[in-house]
C-alpha positions as a printed Julia matrix, in Angstrom:
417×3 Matrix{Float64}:
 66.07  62.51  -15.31
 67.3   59.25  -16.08
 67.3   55.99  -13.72
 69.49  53.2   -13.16
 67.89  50.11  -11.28
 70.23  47.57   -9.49
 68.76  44.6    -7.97
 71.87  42.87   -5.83
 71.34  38.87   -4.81
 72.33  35.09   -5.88
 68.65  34.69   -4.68
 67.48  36.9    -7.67
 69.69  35.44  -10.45
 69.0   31.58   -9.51
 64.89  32.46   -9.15
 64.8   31.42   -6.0
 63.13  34.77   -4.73
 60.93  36.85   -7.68
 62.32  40.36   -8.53
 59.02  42.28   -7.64
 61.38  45.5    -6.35
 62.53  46.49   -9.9
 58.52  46.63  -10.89
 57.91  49.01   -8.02
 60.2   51.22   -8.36
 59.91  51.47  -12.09
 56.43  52.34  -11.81
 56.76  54.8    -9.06
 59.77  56.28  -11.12
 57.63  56.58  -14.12
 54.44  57.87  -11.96
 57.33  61.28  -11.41
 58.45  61.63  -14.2
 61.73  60.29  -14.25
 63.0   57.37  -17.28
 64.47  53.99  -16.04
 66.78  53.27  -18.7
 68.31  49.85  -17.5
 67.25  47.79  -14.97
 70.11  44.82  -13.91
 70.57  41.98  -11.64
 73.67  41.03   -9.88
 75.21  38.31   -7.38
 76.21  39.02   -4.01
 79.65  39.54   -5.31
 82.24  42.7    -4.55
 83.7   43.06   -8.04
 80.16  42.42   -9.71
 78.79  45.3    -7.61
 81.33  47.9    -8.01
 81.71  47.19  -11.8
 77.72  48.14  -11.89
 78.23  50.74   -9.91
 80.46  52.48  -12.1
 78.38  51.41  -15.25
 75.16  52.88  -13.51
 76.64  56.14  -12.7
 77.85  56.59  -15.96
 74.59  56.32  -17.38
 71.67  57.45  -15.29
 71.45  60.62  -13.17
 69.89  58.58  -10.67
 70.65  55.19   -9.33
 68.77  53.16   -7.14
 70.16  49.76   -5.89
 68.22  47.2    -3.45
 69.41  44.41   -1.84
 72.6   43.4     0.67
 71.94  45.66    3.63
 71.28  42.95    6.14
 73.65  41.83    9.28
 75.24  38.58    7.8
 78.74  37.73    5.63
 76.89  37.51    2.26
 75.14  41.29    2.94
 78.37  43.25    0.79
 76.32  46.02   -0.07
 77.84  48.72    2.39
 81.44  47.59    1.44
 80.75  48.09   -1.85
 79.44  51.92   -1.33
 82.3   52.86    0.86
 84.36  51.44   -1.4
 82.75  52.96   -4.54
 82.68  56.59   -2.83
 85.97  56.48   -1.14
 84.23  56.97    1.97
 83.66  54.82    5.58
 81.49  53.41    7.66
 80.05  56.07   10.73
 77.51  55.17   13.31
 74.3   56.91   13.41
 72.48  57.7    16.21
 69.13  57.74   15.17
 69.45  54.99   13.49
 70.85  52.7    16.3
 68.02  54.13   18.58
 65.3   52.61   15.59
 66.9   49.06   15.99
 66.95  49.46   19.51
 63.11  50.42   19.25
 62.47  47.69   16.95
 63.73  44.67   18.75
 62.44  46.21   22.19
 58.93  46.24   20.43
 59.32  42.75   19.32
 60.94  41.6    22.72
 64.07  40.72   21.35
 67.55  41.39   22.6
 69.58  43.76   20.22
 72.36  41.46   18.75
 75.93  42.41   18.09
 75.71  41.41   14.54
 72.34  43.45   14.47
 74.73  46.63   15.73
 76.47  47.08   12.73
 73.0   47.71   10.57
 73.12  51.3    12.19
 76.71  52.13   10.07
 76.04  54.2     7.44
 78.47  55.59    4.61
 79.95  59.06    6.02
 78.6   60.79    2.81
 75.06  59.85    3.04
 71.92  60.51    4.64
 69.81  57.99    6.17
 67.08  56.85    5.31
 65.18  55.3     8.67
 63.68  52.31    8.16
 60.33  51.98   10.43
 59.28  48.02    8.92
 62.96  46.69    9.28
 66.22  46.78   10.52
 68.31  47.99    8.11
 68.55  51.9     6.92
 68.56  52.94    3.37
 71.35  55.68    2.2
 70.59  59.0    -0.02
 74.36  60.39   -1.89
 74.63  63.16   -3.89
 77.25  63.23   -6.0
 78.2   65.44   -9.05
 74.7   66.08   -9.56
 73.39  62.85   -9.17
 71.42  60.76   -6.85
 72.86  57.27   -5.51
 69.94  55.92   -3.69
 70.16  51.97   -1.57
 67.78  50.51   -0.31
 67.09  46.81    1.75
 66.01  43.91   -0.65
 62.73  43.35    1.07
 59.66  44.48   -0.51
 57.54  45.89    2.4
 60.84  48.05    3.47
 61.78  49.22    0.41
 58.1   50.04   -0.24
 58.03  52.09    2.48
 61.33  53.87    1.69
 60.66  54.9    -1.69
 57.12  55.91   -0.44
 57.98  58.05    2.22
 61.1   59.22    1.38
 62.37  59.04   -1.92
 59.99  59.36   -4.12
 58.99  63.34   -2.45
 62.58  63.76   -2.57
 63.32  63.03   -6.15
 60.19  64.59   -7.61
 61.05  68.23   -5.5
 64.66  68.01   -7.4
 63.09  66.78  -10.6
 63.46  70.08  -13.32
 61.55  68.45  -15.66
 59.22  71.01  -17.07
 56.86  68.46  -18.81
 54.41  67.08  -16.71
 53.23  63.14  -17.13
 50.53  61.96  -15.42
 48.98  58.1   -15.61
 45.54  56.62  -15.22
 45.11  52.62  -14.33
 41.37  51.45  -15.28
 40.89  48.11  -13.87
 38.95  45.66  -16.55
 38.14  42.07  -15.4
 36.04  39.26  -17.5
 37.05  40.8   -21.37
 40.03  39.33  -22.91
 42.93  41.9   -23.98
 42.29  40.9   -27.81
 38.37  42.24  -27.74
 39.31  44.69  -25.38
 41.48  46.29  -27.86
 38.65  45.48  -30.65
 36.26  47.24  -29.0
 38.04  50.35  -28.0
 38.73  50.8   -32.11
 40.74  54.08  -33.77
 43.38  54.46  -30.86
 45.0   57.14  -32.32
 41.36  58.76  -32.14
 40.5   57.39  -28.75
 43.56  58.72  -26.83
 44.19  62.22  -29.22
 47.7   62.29  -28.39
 47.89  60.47  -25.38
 49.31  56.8   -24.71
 47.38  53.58  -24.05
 48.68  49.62  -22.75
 47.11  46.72  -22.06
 48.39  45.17  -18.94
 46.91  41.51  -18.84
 46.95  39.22  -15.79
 45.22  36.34  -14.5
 42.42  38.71  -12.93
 41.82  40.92  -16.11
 43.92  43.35  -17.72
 44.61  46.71  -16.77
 44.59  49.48  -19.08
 47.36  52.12  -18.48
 46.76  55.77  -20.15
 49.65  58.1   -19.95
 49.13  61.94  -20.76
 52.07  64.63  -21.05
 51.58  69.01  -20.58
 53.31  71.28  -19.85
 51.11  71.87  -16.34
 48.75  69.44  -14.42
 45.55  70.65  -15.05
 46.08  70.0   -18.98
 47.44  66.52  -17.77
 44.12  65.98  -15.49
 41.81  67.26  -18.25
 43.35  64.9   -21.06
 42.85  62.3   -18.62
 39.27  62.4   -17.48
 38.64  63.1   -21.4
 40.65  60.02  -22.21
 38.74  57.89  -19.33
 35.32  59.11  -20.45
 35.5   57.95  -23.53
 36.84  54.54  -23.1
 34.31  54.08  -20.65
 32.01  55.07  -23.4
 33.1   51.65  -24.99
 33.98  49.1   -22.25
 32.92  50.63  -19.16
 31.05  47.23  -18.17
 34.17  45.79  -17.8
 35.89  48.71  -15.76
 35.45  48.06  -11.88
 37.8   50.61  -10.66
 39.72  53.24  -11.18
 43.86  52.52   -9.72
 45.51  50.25   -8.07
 42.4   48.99   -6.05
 40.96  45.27   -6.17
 37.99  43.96   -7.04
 37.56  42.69   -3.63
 37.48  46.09   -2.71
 35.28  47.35   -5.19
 32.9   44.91   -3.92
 33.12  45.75   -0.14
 32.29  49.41   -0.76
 29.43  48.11   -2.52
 28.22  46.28   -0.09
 29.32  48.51    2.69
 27.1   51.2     1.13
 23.97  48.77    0.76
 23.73  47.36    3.99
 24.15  43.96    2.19
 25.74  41.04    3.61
 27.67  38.3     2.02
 28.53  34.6     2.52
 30.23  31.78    0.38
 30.39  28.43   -0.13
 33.7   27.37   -1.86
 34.4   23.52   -3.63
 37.12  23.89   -6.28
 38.39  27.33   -4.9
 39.09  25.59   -1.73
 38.65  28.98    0.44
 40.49  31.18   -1.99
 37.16  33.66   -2.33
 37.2   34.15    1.36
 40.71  34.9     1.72
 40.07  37.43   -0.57
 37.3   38.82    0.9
 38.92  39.1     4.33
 41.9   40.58    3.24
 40.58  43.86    3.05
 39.97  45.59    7.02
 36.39  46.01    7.46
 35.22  42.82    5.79
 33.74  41.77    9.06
 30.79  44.18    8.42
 29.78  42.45    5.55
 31.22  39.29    5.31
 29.2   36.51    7.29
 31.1   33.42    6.83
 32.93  31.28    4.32
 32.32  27.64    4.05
 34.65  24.69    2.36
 32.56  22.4     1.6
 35.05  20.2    -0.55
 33.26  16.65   -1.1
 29.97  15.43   -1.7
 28.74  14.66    1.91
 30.08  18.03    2.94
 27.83  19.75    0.17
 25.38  17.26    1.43
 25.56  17.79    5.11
 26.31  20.99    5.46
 24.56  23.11    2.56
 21.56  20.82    2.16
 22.15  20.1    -1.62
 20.18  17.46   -2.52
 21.97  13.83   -2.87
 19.46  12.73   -6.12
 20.88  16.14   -7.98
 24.09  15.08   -7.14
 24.02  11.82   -8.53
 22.01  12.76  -11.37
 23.79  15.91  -12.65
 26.72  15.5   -10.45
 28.92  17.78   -7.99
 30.03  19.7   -11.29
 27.22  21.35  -12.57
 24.47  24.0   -12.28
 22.05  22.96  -10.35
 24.27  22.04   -7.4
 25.73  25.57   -7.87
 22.55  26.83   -7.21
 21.72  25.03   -4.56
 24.79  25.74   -2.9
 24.44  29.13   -3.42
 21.14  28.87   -1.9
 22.27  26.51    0.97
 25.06  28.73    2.1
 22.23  31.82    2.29
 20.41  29.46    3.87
 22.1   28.77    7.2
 23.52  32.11    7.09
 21.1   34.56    6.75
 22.94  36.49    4.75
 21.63  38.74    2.21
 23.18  36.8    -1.07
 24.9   33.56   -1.29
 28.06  32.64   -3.66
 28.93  29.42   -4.54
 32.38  27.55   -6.58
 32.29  24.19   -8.28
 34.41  23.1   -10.6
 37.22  20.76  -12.01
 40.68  22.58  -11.38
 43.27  19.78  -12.99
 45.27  18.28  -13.77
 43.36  15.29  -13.35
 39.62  14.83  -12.89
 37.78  15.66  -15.65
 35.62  13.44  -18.15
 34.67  13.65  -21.5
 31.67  15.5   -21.05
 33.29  17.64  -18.19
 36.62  19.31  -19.32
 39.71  20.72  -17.25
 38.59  23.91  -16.43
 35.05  23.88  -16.46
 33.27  25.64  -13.46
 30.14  26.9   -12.19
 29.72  29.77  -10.31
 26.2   30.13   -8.06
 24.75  33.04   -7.0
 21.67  33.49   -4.88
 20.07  36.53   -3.57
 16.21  37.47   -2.19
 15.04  37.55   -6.11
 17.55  35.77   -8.27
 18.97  32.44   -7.83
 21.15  30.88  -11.0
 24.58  29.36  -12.11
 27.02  30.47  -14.87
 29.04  27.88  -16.55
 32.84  29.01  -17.14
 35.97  27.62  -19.22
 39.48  28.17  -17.7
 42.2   26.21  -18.91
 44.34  23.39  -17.58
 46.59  25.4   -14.72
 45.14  24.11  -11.15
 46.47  27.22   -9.18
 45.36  29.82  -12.01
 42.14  28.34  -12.65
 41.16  28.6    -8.43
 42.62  32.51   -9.38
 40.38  32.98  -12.45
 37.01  31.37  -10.92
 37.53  33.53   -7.6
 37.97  36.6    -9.85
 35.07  35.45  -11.79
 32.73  35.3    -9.01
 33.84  38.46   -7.55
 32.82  39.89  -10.74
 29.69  38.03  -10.79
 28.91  39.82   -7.55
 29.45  42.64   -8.69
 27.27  42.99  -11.85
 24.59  41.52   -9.72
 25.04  44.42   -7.22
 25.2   47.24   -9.87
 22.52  44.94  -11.89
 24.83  44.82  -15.01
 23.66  42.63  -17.56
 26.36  39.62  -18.27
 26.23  40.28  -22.24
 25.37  42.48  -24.5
């Protein structure tokens, strides 16, 4: 099967909102099987839809568009179907009884303007919305699937999850089978990455491989094809095995899953507790941290302790290190690290300081340069880091590098080779 992506909004063309639905749905596409061919953006404009309309169903056996399904003048979307299909608007049911639902759990009175989100094309089948408001619509038509969904993430997330994906791969024919494998590397660039993985033709023995960098690490992606899924499986683990016979230092999970996550199973499983005290990431580690349900059990508590009196009065580092070394530098990373176990009582203590830009640094202390503390019951000792000049990217990088720091220091990983 092939697949036609159509992402409707003036909000996508004039990047005021990021186009994060196309990536989604291309990956969960891909995950089944099915080819995206094109993927397009257009305005909230009648002709503009149609015309891709027509162009998309000429193309692609199945189409999905998002975007436009909401209860205001600019939302054209429906018009556009009914008028693409020949069709009209018919009130559903079950769908009015979800909105009804909806605002009654939110103690909200059911607007008229909100009504006319339960009208669906006559020649489609809803698809119920349980985040939202609006419903998505499933056509078939001469052998192909015309799939809308609403623009926002978390409810087209949890359309395409629930509904359209198990729908599209039970009509999927396809009798070659892909399956794909993310490993999760973090604290190896993507150039020595590739270095040390070496003969790739060797390494995957048919199979495909790409590097997926970000600001956390890079992903690697292996895609397998057979004709059934144990082959696929077994190419896989074989596949996985051996690249983690290379780099598996630098693999902390296996997925979609975050390091933050990695780390709170970790901890979970020991019994350990964690706390942190944060300068230049400015709270960013704990954030991350308590993101993930069930950080309470390990996660004692997070301080910001921004300027020098607050490192001063609240984690005990010592004023004459200060001034002698000053605020950016190891030994008040370690001392933070230890203050912040300190008054805790937690099991090991993480600490941030750094110079994030644009302005700040010196000519001994670049943009960029951070230390990261750590500080358990038999270690205590600060790592020296180089980011680069992007404030907002280097708080990312030095959270993601002292996640990772944790994490070697858990599994007792040695930082080089």
């Amino acid at each position: 099967m092939k697949a036609y992506l159509i992402s409707i909004g003036d909000e996508l063309l004039i990047g005021q909102t990021v186009n994060t639905n196309a990536a989604f749905i291309g990956s969960a596409l891909s995950d089944i099987n099915i080819d995206v061919i094109k993927s397009s953006v257009v305005a909230d404009s009648l002709e503009e839809i149609l015309n891709e309309f027509h162009i998309a169903f000429q193309m692609a056996d199945v189409i999905i568009a998002t975007g436009g399904l909401g209860p205001t003048h600019d939302d054209i979307t429906r018009t556009a179907v009914i008028k693409f299909f020949d069709t009209e608007l018919v009130m559903d049911e079950k769908v009015f009884e979800d909105l009804n639902e909806f605002f009654k759990s939110r103690g909200r009175e059911l607007l008229e303007i909100n009504k006319k989100q339960a009208l669906i094309p006559k020649n489609s089948i809803p698809i119920r919305n349980t985040k939202g408001t609006s419903p998505g619509f499933w056509i078939e038509e001469k052998n192909k699937f015309f799939i809308v969904l609403p623009g926002v993430p978390i409810e087209m997330k949890e359309m395409m999850s629930n509904f359209v994906i198990p729908e599209l791969k039970r009509k999927n024919k396809s009798q070659i089978i892909t399956q794909r494998l993310i490993l999760q590397t973090t604290g190896i660039p993507e150039s020595v990455l590739y270095e040390r993985l070496g003969n790739l033709e060797e390494l995957l023995d048919g199979g495909k491989l790409a590097f997926l960098p970000n600001q956390y690490g890079v992903k690697i992606r292996i895609t397998v094809q057979a004709e059934n899924e144990n082959e696929c499986s077994n190419k896989l683990v074989e596949i996985e095995q051996r690249i983690r016979g290379k780099v598996g230092r630098y693999i902390y999970a296996r997925g979609e899953e975050l390091l933050e996550e990695t780390i709170g199973k970790i901890l979970t499983e020991r019994n350990l507790t964690l706390a942190v005290a944060e300068s230049c990431t400015g709270g960013f580690i704990a954030s991350r941290i308590t993101d993930i349900s069930g950080s309470s059990n390990y996660f004692e508590r997070g301080v910001v302790a921004y300027s020098n009196a607050a490192k001063v009065e609240i984690l005990k580092v010592n004023e004459d290190t200060i001034q002698k070394f000053g605020a950016v530098s190891p030994e008040v990373a370690m001392q933070m690290a230890e203050g912040i176990r300190a008054i805790s009582g937690a099991d090991i203590g993480l600490s941030t300081t750094g110079i994030m830009g644009p302005t700040g640094a010196t000519y001994n202390k670049p943009l960029g340069l951070v230390y990261i503390g750590y500080c358990d019951e038999k270690v205590c000792y600060a790592k020296k880091f180089l980011f680069g000049n992007d404030r907002i990217i280097n708080k990312q990088r030095t959270s993601q590098a002292a996640l990772e720091m944790l994490r070697r220091n858990l599994l007792r990983i040695p930082d080089e080779d």
